[in-house]
N, C-alpha and C positions, 0 to 999 in steps of 0.2 A: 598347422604347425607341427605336431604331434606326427604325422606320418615324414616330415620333411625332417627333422632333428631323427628320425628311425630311417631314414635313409643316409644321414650322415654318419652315422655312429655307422651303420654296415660298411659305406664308402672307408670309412676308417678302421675297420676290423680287417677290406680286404687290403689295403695298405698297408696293414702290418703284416698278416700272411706274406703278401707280394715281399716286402722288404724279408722277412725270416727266412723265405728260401734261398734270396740272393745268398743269406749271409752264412749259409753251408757251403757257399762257394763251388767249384770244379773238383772234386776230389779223383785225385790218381792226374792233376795235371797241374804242371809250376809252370812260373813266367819267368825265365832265367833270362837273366841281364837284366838291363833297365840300368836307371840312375835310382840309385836306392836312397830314398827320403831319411831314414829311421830302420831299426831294427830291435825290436825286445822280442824278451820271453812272453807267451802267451797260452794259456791253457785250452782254447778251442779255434776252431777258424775262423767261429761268429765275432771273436774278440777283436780280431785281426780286423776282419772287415770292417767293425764297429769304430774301430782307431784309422782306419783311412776313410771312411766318410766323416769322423769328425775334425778331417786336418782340411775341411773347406774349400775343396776345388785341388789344391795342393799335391794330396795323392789321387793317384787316377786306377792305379790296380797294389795288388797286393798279394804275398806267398805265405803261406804257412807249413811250414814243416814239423812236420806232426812227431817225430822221433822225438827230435830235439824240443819239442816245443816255443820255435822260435817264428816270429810274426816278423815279417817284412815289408817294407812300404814304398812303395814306388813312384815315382814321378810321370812315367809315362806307361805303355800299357806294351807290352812285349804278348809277341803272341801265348797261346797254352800249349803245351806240348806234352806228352805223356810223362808221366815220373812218378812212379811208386813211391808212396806215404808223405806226397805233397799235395797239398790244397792251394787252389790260386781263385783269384774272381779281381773282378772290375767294381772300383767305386760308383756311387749312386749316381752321381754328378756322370759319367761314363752310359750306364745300361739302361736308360730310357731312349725306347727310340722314337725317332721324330713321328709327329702325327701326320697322318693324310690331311692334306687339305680337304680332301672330302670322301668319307668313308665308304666302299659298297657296302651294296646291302645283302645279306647275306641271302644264299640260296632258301629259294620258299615264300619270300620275300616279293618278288616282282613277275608279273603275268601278265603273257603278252595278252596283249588284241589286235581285231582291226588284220591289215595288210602284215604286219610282225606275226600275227601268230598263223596267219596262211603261211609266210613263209618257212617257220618253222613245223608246221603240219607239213609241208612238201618234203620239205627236208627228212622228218619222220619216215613220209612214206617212198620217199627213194634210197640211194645207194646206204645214207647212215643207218638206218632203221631195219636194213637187210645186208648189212655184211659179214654180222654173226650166224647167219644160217645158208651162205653158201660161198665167202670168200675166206680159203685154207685160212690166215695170217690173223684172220679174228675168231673165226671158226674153231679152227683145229690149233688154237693157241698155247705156248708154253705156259700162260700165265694160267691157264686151267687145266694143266695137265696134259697140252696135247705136243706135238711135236712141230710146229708150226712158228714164223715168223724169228726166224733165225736170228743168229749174229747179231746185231744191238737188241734185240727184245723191245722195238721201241711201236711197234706198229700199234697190237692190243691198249698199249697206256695211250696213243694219241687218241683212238676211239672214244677211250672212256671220258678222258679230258674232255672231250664235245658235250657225248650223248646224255651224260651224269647231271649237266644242268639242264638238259635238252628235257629228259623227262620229268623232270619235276616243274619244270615251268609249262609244259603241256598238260599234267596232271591238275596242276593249279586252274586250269583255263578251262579244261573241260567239268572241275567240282563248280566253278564259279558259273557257266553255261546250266550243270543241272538244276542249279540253285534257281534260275529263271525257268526253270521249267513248269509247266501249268500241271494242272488237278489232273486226279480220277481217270475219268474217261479219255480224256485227249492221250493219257501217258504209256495206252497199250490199246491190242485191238479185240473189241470184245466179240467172244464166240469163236476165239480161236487159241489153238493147244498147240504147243511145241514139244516133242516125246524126248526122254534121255537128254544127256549130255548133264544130269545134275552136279552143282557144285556144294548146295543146302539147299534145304528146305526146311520151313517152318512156321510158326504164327507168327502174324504183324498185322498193326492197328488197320493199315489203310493202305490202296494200291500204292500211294506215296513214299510209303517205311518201304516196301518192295523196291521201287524204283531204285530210291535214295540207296538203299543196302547192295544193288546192283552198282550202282555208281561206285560206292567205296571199296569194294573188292577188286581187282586190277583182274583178274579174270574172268569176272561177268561181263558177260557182249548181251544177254536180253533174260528176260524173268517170264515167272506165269504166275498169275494169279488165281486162286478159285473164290471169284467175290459174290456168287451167290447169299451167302451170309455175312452180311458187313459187322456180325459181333461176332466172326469166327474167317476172318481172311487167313487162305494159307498162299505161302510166295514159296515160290521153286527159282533157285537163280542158276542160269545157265552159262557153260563156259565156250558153246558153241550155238550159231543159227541155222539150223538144220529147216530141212521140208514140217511145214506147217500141217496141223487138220482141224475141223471144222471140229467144235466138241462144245456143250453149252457149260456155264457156269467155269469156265475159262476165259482170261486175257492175254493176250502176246503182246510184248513190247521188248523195244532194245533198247540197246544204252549204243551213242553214236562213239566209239570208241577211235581213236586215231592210232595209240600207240601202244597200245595193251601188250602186244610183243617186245619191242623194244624195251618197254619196262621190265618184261621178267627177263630179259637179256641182259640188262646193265643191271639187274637186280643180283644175277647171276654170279654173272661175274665178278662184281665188287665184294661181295660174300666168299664168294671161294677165294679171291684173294688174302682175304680176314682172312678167315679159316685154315688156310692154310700157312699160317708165319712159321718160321722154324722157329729152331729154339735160341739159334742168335739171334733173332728180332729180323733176320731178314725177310723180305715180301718180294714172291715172285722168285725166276729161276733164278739160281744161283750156281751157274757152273762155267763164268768165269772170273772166280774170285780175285786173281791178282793181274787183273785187268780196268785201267782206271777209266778206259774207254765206256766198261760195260754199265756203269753207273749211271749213265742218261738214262735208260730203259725205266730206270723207276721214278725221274725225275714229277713224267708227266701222272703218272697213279699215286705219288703223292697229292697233287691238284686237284687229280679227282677223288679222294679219298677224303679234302678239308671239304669239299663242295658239298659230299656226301655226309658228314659231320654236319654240314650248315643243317641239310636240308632234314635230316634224321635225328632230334633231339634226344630220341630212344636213345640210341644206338651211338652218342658224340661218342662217351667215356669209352666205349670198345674199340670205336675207332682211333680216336684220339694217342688212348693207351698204346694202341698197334706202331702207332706214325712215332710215337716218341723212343720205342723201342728201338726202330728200325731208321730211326735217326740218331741214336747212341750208338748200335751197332755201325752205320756207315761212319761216322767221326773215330770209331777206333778202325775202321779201316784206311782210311783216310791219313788217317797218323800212323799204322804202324804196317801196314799191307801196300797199299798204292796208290799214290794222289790220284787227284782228280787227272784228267788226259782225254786228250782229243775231241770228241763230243762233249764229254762232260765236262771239260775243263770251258769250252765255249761258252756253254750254256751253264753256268754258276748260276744265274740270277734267277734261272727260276726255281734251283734250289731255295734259294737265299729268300725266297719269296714262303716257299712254306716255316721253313726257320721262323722266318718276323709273323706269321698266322698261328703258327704252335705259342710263340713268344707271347703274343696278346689274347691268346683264346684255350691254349690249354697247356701250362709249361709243367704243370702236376711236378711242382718243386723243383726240376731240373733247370731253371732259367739260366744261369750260369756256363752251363754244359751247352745248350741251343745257342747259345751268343755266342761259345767259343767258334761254335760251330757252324757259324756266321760269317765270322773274323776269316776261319778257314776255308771257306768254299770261297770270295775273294782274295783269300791270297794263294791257291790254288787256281783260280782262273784266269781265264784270257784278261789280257790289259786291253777291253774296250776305250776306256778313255785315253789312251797313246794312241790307238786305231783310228778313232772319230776324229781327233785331229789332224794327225796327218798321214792318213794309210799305211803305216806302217807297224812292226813288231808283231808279236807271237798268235793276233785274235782272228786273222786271215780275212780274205774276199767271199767265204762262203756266204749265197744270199741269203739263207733261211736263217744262219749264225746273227748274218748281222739283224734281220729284222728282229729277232731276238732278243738280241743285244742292246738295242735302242734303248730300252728303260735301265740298264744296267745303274747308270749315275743315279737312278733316280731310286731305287732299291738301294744303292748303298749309301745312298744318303742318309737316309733311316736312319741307321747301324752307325757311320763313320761322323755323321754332322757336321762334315765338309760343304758348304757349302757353295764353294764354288763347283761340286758337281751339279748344283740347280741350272747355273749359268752353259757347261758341259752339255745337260740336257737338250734346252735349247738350238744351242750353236749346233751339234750333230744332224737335226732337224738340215738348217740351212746347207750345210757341209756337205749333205745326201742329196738334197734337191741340185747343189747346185754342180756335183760333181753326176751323178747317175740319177737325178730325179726325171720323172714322168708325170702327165697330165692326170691320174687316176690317182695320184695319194702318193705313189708307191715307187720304186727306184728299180733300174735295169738292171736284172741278174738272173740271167738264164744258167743257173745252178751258182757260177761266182760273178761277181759283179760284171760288169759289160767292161770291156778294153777298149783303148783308145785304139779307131779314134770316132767308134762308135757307140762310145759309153752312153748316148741319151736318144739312141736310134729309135726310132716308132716303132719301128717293126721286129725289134727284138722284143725280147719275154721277159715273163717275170712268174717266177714261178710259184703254184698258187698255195701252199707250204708258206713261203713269204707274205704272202698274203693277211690269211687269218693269224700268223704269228704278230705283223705289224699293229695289224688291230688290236690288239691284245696289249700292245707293249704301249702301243700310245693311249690307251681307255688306262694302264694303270700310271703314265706319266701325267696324265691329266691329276685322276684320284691323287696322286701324291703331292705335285705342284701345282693344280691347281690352276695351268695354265690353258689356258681357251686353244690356244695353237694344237695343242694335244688332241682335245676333243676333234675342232674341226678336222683336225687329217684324220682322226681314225672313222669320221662320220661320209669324209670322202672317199677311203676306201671301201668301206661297208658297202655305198650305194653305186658305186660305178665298178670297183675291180673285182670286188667277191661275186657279185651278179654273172659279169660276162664272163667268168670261165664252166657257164654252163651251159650247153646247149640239146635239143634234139628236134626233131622231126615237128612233132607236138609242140615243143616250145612251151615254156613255165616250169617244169618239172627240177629234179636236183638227183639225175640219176648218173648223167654221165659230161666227164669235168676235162678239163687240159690239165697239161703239165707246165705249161708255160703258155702267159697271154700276154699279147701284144696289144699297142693304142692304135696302130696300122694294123689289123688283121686281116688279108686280103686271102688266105688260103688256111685251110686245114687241113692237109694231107700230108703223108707220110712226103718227107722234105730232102731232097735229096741231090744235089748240097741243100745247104741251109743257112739263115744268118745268123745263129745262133753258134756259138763257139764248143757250148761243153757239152749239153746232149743231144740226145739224138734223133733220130731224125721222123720221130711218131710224139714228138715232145706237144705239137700243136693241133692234136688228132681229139676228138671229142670220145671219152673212153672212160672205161673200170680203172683202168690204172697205166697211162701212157707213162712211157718212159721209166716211170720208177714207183712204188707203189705206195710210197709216203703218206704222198699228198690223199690219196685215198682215206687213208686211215685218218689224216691231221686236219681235212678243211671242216669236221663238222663242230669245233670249237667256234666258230668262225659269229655267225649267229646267233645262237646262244650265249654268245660272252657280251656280244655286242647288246644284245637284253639284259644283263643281267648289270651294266653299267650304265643304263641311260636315266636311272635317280638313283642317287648317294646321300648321305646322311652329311649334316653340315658338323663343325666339332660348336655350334653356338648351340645346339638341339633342333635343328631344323632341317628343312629339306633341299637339295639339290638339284636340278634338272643340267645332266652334261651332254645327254644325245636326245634327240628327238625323234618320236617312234610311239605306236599308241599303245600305252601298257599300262597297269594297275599297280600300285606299289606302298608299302605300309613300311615307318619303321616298326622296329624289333618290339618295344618297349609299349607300342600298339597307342600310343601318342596322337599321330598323323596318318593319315594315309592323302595318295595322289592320284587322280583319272587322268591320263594325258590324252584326248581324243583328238585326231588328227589323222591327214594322212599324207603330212608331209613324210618324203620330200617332194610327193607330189603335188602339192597345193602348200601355201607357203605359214596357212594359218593354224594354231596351235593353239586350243583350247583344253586349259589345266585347272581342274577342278580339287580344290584342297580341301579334306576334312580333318580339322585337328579337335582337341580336348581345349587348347590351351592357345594363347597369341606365340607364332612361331615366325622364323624370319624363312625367308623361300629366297632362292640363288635361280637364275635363270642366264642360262650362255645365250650370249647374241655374238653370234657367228663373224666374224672379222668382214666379213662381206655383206654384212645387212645392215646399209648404212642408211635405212630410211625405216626400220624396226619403228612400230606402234605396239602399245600397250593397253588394254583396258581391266581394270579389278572391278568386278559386279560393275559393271556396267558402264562405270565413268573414266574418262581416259586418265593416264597417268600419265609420268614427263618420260617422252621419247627416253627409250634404254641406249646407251654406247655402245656402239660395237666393238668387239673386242674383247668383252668386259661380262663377270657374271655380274647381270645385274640383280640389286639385293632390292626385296620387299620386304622391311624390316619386322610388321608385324601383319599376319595373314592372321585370321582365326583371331577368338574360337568359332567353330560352326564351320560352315561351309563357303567354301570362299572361289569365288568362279577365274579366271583369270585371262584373258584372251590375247596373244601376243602375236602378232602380225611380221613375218619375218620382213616382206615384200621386198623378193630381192627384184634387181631388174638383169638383164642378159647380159654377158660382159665376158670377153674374151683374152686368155693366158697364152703366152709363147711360152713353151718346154722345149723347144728345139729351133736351133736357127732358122730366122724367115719362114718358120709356121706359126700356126697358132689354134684353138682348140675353144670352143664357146661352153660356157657354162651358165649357171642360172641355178642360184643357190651353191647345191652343194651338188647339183648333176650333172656331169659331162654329156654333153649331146656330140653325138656322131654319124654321119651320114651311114646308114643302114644296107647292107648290102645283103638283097635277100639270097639265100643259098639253098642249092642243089645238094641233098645228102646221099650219101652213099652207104649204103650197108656192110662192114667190114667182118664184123663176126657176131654172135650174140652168148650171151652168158647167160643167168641167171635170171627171174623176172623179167624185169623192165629193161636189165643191164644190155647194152650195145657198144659197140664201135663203129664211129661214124667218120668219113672225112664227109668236109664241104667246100664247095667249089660256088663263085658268086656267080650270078646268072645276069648280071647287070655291070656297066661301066661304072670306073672307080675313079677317074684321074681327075677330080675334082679342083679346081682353084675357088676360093668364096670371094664375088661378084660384090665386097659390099666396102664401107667408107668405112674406117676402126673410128673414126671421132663423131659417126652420126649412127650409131647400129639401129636405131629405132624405123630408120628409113630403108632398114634392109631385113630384120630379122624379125620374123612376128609369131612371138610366144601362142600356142595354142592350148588349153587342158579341159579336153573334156573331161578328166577324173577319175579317179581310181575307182572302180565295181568293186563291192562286197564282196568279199570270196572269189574273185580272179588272183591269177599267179601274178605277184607284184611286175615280177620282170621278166616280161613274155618279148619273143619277136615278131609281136601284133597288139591290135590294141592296147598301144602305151595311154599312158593318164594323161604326157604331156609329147608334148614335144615343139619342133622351130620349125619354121620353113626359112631359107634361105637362099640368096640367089648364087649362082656359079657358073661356070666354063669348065668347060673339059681341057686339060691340058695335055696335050698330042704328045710330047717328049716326055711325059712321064713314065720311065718303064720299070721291070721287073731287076731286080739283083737278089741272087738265091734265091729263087720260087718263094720272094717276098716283095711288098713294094717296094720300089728305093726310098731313097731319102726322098721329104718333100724338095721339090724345085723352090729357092729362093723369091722368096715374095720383093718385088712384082713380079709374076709369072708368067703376065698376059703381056706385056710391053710390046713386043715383037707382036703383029699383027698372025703372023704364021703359027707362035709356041700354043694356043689355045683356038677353041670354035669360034664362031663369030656369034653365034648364039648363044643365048642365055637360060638355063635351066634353071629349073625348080627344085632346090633338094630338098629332101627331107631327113631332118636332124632329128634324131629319135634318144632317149637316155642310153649314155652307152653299156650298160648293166644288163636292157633288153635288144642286144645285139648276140649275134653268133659269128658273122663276120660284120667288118665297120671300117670306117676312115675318121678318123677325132685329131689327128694335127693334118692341117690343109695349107698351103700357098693362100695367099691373097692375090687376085687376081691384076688388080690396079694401082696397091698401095702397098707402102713397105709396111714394116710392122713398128708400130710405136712404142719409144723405150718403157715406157709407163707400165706394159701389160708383160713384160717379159720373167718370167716368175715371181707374181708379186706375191709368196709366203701367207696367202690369205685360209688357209687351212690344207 
C-alpha cells in the first residue's frame, strides 16, 4: 500500500505541474471575439484561467490583457492569434485530448521475429539501407549540408521517417539473438588472428564480456581474443573482417551484424540535423521562408525525431527541446509570414500528430502554445472532411494526399471532441472502396484518383507512396477508434499491395520497386500509350526510382510502422494485439511483456505467450472474416471469439500465460469490379502468377537495376468454378513458411489454391494493359473460351511480379453477397 499511495501523491504532483503550465496560458496571443461570459480586473493570467475553469463547463477559453490587467471569459473558443501584451489559453474542460483506444508502444519497445524480421533485414539490406551512400537526394542531401533533393526538401525526411524505427527494431533483434548465444569456445575460432582494423582493446573476464562488448558497439562486425590465460583474457574489437592467420593463443569470431551501416547513417543524419538548428528553432534548410508550400519537408523529420526521442531516453530532453523550439518557431510563422499551402496545407494531420505526441510526452510548460498550434494546422488545412464526402472543395484527388488524409477525423478528434468525426472515419472507408476501391486494401490513383469511367480498373495503378502512407493512416485509425475495420485494411495492404511492388530476377529481395501497381498486371515495360492518365510511361517498370523519385525515399516507413503497431497498450493497464505478425513486445513500465509466434498470414494459427507481474486484461482482434475463430488459454479451450470484435481476456497473469488463437479462415471470394471477382483466404489475395521474362534496362549502384518484364505464359483466364460450392473447386494448399526464406518470393510460396479455369479467346489488350475483365459468365458462348479445362495456380498476390487477381467466372454470374463486402 505504501508504494501505491507514493504513486498517487506523484500521479497528483504531475497534475498539478500539468494544470500550472496550462494556467500561464499562450502569452503574446488573444482570442478576439467570442461571446464574452464575464469580464474583471486580474492581476496574473493564472487568475484568469483559474476563474474559467471554475465557472464549470460555462467558459471554454479566456484572454488576459496584461497592460490593463483585465481577465476575460468566454463562452466559446475563438482561435489565438498573435497580439502583443495579451495572454489567452483554453479551459480545462476544453485541453484534454481524447485518449487512444489503444496506445502504441513506444519505439524500443517491440522486436520483430520470425518471417517480420527477415523482412525487415531484406529491407535493410536493399535499396533502404543503401541510399545514403550512393543515391544524390539522400546522399548528397540539403538536410546535411549538401546540395541535393531540391524544391520541397521532402525526400531525406521520408527516409528517415522509415529507416529511424527500422534500426532500432533490428538492433533490438539482433542484442536479443546474442543473448541466445552459447559459451567459450563455440563463440570464436580458436588459433586464429585477425591483424588491424582496431576499435579497442583491453581486459575482460571471459570470451563472452568480448563477444557481448562486440555486440554493443554498432561498429564491431568481429573481436580477438588472447585466452591462453583465463585470469588474464585480453579482447581486441574490430570494425572490419579482413584476411585471417593462423597465430596460437588467439580466437576469431564475428558478430552476424545486418545493419551496422544503416545505423551510423540514420545515426548520422538525425544528429546533424540536432546539431544543426538555427537560432530561430528552425531544423533543416531554410531558404524558402515565405513559402507555405516549403513546410512539408519538415513534417516527416518531425516523426522521426519523436521516434528517436522514444527510442533514445538519453537523448529525449535534447531532442524534445529542438522539436518544441521549431515548433514555436513554425506557429509564428504560420501566423505572421505564411500559412500553411499546397502540400503542407494537405498534409496537416501529420503535423497535428506530432502537436498531440509533444502535448502528451513532453510540452516542457508550453502546452497552451502546442494546442493553439493544433487548432492552427486544422484551420490551415485542407477540408478532408467535405472532401470524404462528397469529392469536392479545396483537399483535391491527389492519391498520396488522400491516403494521408484518411486518419485526418480521427486525429482531430483528439483536439476538437467532435465526435461525429469518429462516424466521418468510418463512412470515408466505405466512400473510397466504393467509389475507387481495389481488391488489395487500397483505391485507384495513379498519381490522382482514377476517372470515370475507369475509376476501379484492374489494371490501373496505385501508387506505392500511397501505399505505406495508407498503412500508416489506418494502424493509427485503429490505435485511436479502436476500430477492427482499421486494423484489417491496414493488415490487407501490408500483405498483398506493399509486397508486390517488388520485384527482381532473384526474387524476395526489396531493392527495386514500381511506381504504380496494378491487381491486373500483365506488363512491365516502358508503356506507351498507357492506361494510366497522369504518369508516365516507366510508371510500371521495376526500378531505383520510376517515374518519380518519391516513393523511393517514402516506401521504407511501410514495415517498420506496420511492426511497430502490431501490440498497443490498453488505457485498462493491459495489453493489445491489433496486427498479427511474430514479434516480442514489452510495455514501458516493464509490467507485461508478449511472444507472438506465428507465421501467419501464412498459416492461420497464432500462439501469444503473455508474461505479466500482475492479473492484466489482453484485447485480441479477430478479423471481420474469421467467422469460425477458436481459442485456447494454457491449454483449455475458451468461448469461440466474434468476429469483428477485439476480443477481451479479462484477466491473463500473473506468470506466464500461453494463449493459442486459431484464426481458421476458409477461402472466399470479393467482386471489386463489375462481373469479376478476386479469391482470398484470410487476409491474402491469391492471384494467378504469371511467370516473367526480365529484361535488363540499366544498373546503378549495388544490387540497384531497372528491369521491364514481359509474362512468358497465357493470361486470359475465366475461373471454372460454382461461387456457392468453392470447396468443390478451390483446394487450399500450405506447405509453410522456411526459416529465413524472403516472405514474398515468386517461388516457393508457404501457400497457395489451385483452381479450375478457361481461357477466354476475346480477352484482349487496351493500352499495353489487359482490358477490363469480360463479364461473368464468360464462358456461355461455346466459342468465347477453350473447351478445355486448366489448372491455375493462385499464388499470394504479394509473391507476384506479374499476376491476374480479378478474373471472369467462367459459368456463373457473380453473387450479390461477395460484391465488396467491407470485411477489412
Amino acid at each position: 500500500m505504501g508504494a501505491l499511495r507514493h504513486l498517487l501523491v506523484v500521479a497528483a504532483v504531475v497534475a498539478v505541474v500539468a494544470r500550472a503550465s496550462w494556467r500561464g496560458g499562450h502569452r503574446g496571443y488573444d482570442r478576439a471575439g467570442g461571446t464574452v461570459l464575464a469580464e474583471a480586473k486580474a492581476a496574473r493570467a493564472a487568475e484568469c484561467h483559474d476563474r474559467c475553469a471554475s465557472e464549470e463547463g460555462a467558459c471554454r477559453s479566456w484572454r488576459f490583457a496584461a497592460a490593463e490587467g483585465v481577465c476575460t471569459l468566454l463562452a466559446d473558443v475563438p482561435r489565438a492569434l498573435p497580439a502583443a501584451h495579451m495572454v489567452s489559453g483554453v479551459s480545462p474542460s476544453v485541453y484534454t485530448l481524447q485518449p487512444r483506444a489503444y496506445k502504441p508502444l513506444p519505439v524500443g519497445y517491440v522486436t520483430p521475429t520470425g518471417w517480420l524480421l527477415k523482412q525487415l533485414q531484406l529491407q535493410e539490406e536493399g535499396l533502404a539501407g543503401h541510399l545514403a551512400l550512393f543515391w544524390p537526394d539522400v546522399e548528397e542531401s540539403v538536410w546535411i549540408g549538401g546540395t541535393q533533393d531540391g524544391d520541397l526538401h521532402e525526400r531525406t525526411p521520408y527516409w528517415l521517417n522509415g529507416v529511424t524505427p527500422l534500426v532500432y527494431q533490428l538492433r533490438n533483434a539482433e542484442q536479443a539473438a546474442a543473448r541466445m548465444a552459447k559459451l567459450s569456445d563455440e563463440l570464436c575460432q580458436e588459433d586464429v588472428d585477425m591483424m588491424n582494423y582496431d576499435i579497442s582493446d583491453g581486459r575482460v573476464s571471459s570470451t563472452q564480456e568480448c563477444h557481448d562488448l562486440c555486440v554493443a558497439d554498432e561498429r564491431c562486425v568481429g573481436f580477438v581474443v588472447n585466452d591462453c590465460d583465463p585470469s588474464a583474457v585480453h579482447c581486441w574489437l574490430k570494425s572490419y573482417a579482413g584476411p585471417t592467420t593462423a597465430a596460437s593463443c588467439r580466437c576469431w569470431g564475428t558478430v552476424a551484424r545486418t545493419y551496422p551501416s544503416l545505423w551510423n547513417q540514420t545515426q548520422q543524419y538525425l544528429t546533424y540535423i540536432l546539431t544543426h538548428q538555427n537560432a530561430s528553432g528552425w531544423l533543416g534548410p531554410d531558404d524558402a521562408p515565405t513559402d507555405g508550400n516549403s513546410y512539408w519537408g519538415t513534417f516527416d523529420v518531425l516523426q522521426a525525431f519523436t521516434q528517436w526521442a522514444e527510442a533514445e531516453p538519453s537523448l529525449f530532453d535534447k531532442i524534445t527541446g529542438a522539436l518544441l523550439n521549431f515548433l514555436l518557431e513554425l506557429q509564428h510563422r504560420m501566423n505572421t509570414v505564411v500559412p500553411l499551402q499546397g502540400w503542407s496545407a494537405a498534409r496537416w494531420m501529420d503535423l497535428e500528430l506530432t502537436v498531440q505526441w509533444m502535448l502528451e510526452n513532453a510540452p516542457q510548460g508550453e502546452e497552451q502554445a502546442l494546442w493553439d498550434l493544433g487548432e492552427m494546422a486544422h484551420d490551415q488545412g485542407s477540408d478532408w472532411e467535405q472532401w470524404f464526402q462528397t469529392f469536392t472543395g479545396d483537399a483535391g484527388n491527389h492519391g498520396v494526399n488522400n491516403a494521408q488524409a484518411l486518419k485526418s477525423a480521427a486525429v482531430w478528434w483528439r483536439q476538437s471532441k467532435n465526435s461525429t468525426l469518429l462516424d466521418m472515419s468510418v463512412s470515408r472507408v466505405h466512400t473510397m472502396d466504393d467509389t475507387y476501391g481495389v481488391a488489395t486494401g487500397m483505391f485507384c490513383a495513379d498519381e490522382v484518383l482514377c476517372s470515370a469511367p475507369e475509376q476501379k480498373h484492374p489494371s490501373r495503378g496505385t501508387e506505392l507512396c500511397a501505399v505505406v502512407e495508407a498503412m500508416f493512416s489506418y494502424a493509427t485509425m485503429f490505435s485511436v477508434q479502436g476500430d477492427i475495420l482499421f486494423a484489417d485494411r491496414a493488415e490487407r495492404i501490408a500483405f498483398n499491395a506493399l509486397p508486390a511492388t517488388w520485384a527482381s530476377p532473384r526474387g524476395g529481395d526489396v531493392w527495386n520497386h514500381q511506381y504504380l501497381q496494378a491487381t491486373n498486371e500483365l506488363f512491365a515495360i516502358h508503356s506507351d500509350p498507357h492506361i494510366w492518365e497522369t504518369d508516365g510511361p516507366d510508371s510500371e517498370l521495376y526500378g531505383l526510382e520510376p517515374n518519380f523519385g518519391c516513393c523511393t525515399a517514402n516506401f521504407p516507413q511501410g514495415w517498420p510502422k506496420f511492426a511497430q503497431n502490431t501490440v498497443f497498450a490498453s488505457q485498462d493497464g493491459g495489453l493489445a494485439v491489433g496486427h498479427y505478425a511474430p514479434v516480442r513486445a514489452s510495455l514501458p513500465d516493464g509490467s507485461a511483456s508478449v511472444d507472438i509466434d506465428t507465421t501467419y498470414p501464412f498459416d492461420s494459427v497464432i500462439k501469444i505467450s503473455v508474461e505479466s507481474t500482475k492479473s492484466i486484461p489482453l484485447y485480441l482482434r479477430i478479423p471481420e472474416w474469421a467467422d469460425s475463430a477458436s481459442l485456447t488459454v494454457d491449454g483449455a479451450a475458451a468461448p469461440a471469439p466474434e468476429k469483428g470484435t477485439m476480443h477481451k481476456l479479462s484477466s491473463v497473469g500473473p506468470g506466464i500465460t500461453l494463449v493459442v488463437l486459431d484464426l481458421n479462415p476458409s477461402v472466399r471470394l470479393e467482386s471489386w469490379y463489375p462481373g469479376a471477382v478476386s479469391v482470398f483466404r484470410g487476409p491474402l489475395l491469391f492471384a494467378v502468377n504469371l511467370p516473367g521474362a526480365y529484361s535488363l534496362l540499366a544498373t546503378h549502384a549495388f544490387d540497384s537495376c531497372d528491369y521491364e518484364v514481359l509474362p512468358t505464359t497465357e493470361w486470359r483466364f475465366a475461373l471454372n468454378l460454382d461461387p456457392s460450392n468453392l470447396t468443390d473447386s478451390l483446394e487450399y494448399v500450405q506447405p509453410g513458411y522456411v526459416e529465413g526464406a524472403a516472405p514474398f518470393n515468386h517461388t516457393g510460396w508457404p501457400c497457395f489454391i489451385t483452381a479450375p479455369g478457361r481461357v477466354v479467346a476475346n480477352w484482349g489488350l487496351y493500352k499495353n494493359s489487359a482490358a477490363s475483365p469480360p463479364p461473368s459468365p464468360a464462358c456461355t458462348d461455346n466459342s468465347a473460351c477453350s473447351s478445355f479445362e486448366t489448372t491455375l495456380l493462385l499464388t499470394p498476390f504479394g509473391g507476384t511480379d506479374l499476376r491476374m487477381a480479378q478474373l471472369p467466372l467462367a459459368f456463373h454470374t457473380v453473387p450479390p453477397e461477395v460484391v465488396q463486402p467491407h470485411v477489412g
